[in-house]
C-alpha positions in Angstrom: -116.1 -80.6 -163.3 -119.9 -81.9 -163.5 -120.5 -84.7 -161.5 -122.8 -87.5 -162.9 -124.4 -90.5 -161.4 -122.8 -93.8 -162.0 -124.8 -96.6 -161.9 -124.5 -100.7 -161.7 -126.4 -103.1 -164.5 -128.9 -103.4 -161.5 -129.5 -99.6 -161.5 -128.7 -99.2 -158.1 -126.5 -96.0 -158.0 -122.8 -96.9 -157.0 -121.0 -93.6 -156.9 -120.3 -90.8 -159.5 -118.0 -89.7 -162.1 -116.3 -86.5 -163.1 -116.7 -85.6 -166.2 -113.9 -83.2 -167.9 -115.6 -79.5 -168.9 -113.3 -79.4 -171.8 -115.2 -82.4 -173.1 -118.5 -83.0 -171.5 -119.0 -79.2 -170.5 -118.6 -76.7 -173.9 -121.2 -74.7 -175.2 -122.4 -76.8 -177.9 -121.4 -76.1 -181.4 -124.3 -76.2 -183.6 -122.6 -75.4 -186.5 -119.8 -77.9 -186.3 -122.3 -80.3 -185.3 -124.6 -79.5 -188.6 -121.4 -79.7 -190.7 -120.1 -83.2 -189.7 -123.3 -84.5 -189.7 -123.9 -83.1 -193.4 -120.2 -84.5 -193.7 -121.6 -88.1 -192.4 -124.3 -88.4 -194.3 -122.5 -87.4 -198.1 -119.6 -90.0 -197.1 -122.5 -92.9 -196.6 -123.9 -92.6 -200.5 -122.9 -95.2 -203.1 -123.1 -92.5 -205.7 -124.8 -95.1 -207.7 -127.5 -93.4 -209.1 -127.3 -93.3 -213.2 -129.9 -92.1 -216.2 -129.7 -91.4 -219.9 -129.6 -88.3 -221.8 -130.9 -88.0 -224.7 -127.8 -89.1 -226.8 -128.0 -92.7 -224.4 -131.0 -93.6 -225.0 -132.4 -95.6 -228.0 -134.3 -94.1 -231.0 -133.7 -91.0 -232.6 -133.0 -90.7 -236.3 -136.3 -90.3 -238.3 -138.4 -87.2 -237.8 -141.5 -89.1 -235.5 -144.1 -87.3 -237.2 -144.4 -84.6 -240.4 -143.8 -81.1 -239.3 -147.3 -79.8 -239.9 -151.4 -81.2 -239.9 -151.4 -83.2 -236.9 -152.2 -80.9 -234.5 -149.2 -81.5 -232.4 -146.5 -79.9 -231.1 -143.6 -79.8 -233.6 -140.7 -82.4 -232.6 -137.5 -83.8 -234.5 -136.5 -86.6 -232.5 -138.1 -89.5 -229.9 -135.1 -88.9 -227.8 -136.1 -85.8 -226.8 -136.4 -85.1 -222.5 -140.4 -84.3 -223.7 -141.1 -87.5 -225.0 -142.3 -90.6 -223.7 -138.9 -92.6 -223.6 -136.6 -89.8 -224.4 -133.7 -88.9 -222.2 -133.5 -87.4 -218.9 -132.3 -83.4 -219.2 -129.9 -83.3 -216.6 -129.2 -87.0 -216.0 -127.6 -88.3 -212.8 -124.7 -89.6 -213.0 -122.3 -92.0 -210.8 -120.1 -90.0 -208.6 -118.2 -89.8 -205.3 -119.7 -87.7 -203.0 -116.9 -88.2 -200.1 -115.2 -84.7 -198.9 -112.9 -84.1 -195.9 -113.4 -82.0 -193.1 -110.8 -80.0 -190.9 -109.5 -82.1 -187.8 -110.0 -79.1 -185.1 -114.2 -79.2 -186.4 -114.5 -83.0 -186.1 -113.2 -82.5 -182.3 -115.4 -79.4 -181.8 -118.3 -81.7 -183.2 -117.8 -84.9 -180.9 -117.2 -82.6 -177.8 -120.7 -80.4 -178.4 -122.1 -83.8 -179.2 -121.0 -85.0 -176.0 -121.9 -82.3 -173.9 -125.2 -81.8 -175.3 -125.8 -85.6 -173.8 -125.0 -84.1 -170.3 -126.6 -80.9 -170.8 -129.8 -83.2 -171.5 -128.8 -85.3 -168.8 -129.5 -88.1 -171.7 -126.1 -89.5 -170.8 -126.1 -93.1 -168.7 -122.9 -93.8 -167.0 -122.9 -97.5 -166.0 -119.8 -98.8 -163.3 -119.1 -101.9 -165.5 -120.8 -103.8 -168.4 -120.2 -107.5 -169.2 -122.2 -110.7 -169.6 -120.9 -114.3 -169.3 -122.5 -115.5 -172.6 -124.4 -113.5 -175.3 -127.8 -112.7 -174.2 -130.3 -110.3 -175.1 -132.9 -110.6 -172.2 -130.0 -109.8 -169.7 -129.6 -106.9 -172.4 -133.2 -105.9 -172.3 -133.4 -106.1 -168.4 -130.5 -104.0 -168.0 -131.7 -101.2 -170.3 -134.8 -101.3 -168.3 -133.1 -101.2 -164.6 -131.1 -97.8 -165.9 -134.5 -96.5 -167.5 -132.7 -96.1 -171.2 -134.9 -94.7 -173.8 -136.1 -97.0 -176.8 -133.7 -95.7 -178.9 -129.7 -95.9 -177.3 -126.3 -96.3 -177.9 -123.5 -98.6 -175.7 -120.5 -97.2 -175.6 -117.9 -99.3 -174.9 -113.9 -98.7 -174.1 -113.2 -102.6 -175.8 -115.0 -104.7 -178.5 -116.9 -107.3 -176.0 -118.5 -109.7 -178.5 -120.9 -110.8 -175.6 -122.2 -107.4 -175.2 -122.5 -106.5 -178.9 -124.7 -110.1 -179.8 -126.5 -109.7 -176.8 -127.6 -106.1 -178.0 -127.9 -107.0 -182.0 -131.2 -108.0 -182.2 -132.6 -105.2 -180.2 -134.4 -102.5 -182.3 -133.7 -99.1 -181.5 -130.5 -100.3 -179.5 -126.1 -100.1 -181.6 -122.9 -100.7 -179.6 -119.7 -98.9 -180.5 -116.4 -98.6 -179.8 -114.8 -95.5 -178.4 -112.7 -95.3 -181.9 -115.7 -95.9 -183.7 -118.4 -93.5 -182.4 -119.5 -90.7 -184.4 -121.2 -87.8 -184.1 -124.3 -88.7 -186.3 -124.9 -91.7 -184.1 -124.9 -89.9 -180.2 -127.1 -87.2 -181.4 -129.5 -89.9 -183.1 -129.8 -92.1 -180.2 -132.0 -90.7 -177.3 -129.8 -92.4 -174.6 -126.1 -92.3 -174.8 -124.9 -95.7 -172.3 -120.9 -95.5 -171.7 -119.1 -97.7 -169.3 -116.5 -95.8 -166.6 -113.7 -97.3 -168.5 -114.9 -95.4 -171.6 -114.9 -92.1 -170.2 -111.8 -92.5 -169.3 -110.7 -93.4 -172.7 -112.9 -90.7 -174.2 -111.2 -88.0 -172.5 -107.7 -89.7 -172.8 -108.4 -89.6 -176.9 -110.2 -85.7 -176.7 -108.3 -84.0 -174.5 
């Protein structure tokens, strides 16, 4: 099992953890990794998006201009995709852009996310984290006592509301939940922050 540093909120180092090789140690996957991220990323669009074709928009009908003598190109309609106000040729339309992936790669993607963070020894692994009230330059002071990069995710094992205000209005700084992290957001985030209590639950839920 590798062993990793566990610090306080003070950054004074307190003991260490072992981390589960099953989990924390794979061979990364970057294929499942490129998949669920792909995955991610299609299941966040609105699928919104809408033009007109040429049989939408308005005009149409008369013949814009005689066939021959002006010097133009010949045309039989203003709707046309090569007018100025015509339709679009292959106009978007709204649609739903969700798909599933298989279980087993979702797993295969959070555990080479995971152990990627430890490979890169990006991964901060704090004793306890907890504030009386909402604060964000306790937040800011305790980033800077475990030397997290700018841009870093909390990990927690429960929803602590004092812990998720007091890290809101920080940019480059998100909170999650255990249940609720993805693999988009660990690889995006430089420094990957979990509590003790959310390793355990990690490898409780992965292995």
């Amino acid at each position: 099992m590798a062993k990793v540093t566990m610090l306080n909120m003070a950054g004074a180092e307190v003991g260490s953890v072992d981390l589960n090789d099953a989990i924390f140690g794979i061979e990364p996957n970057q294929n499942a990794v490129h998949a669920i991220v792909k995955n991610y990323l299609a299941n966040q669009r609105q699928g919104t998006q809408s033009a007109k074709n040429r049989g939408e928009v308005r005009g149409g009908g008369r013949k814009p201009f005689r066939q021959k003598g002006t010097g133009r190109h010949r045309q039989g309609s203003t709707t046309d995709p090569s007018q100025i106000g015509g339709g679009v040729v292959f106009a978007p339309k709204p649609r739903d852009y969700r798909y599933t992936v298989p279980k087993k790669l979702k797993r295969l993607a959070m555990k080479s996310a995971l152990s990627s963070k430890v490979a890169e020894k990006e991964i901060i692994v704090l004793d306890t984290l907890n504030f009386d009230a909402p604060k964000t330059k306790e937040m800011i002071k305790v980033l800077g006592n475990v030397n997290a990069a700018k841009k870093a995710l909390i990990v927690m094992a429960e929803k602590d509301e004092n812990v998720i205000r007091s890290a809101a209005n920080i940019p480059g700084v998100r909170t999650a939940l255990v249940g609720t992290m993805n693999v988009y957001e660990i690889i995006n985030y430089t420094s990957f922050i979990v509590t003790k209590e959310a390793i355990n639950k990690i490898e409780e839920v992965y292995s």
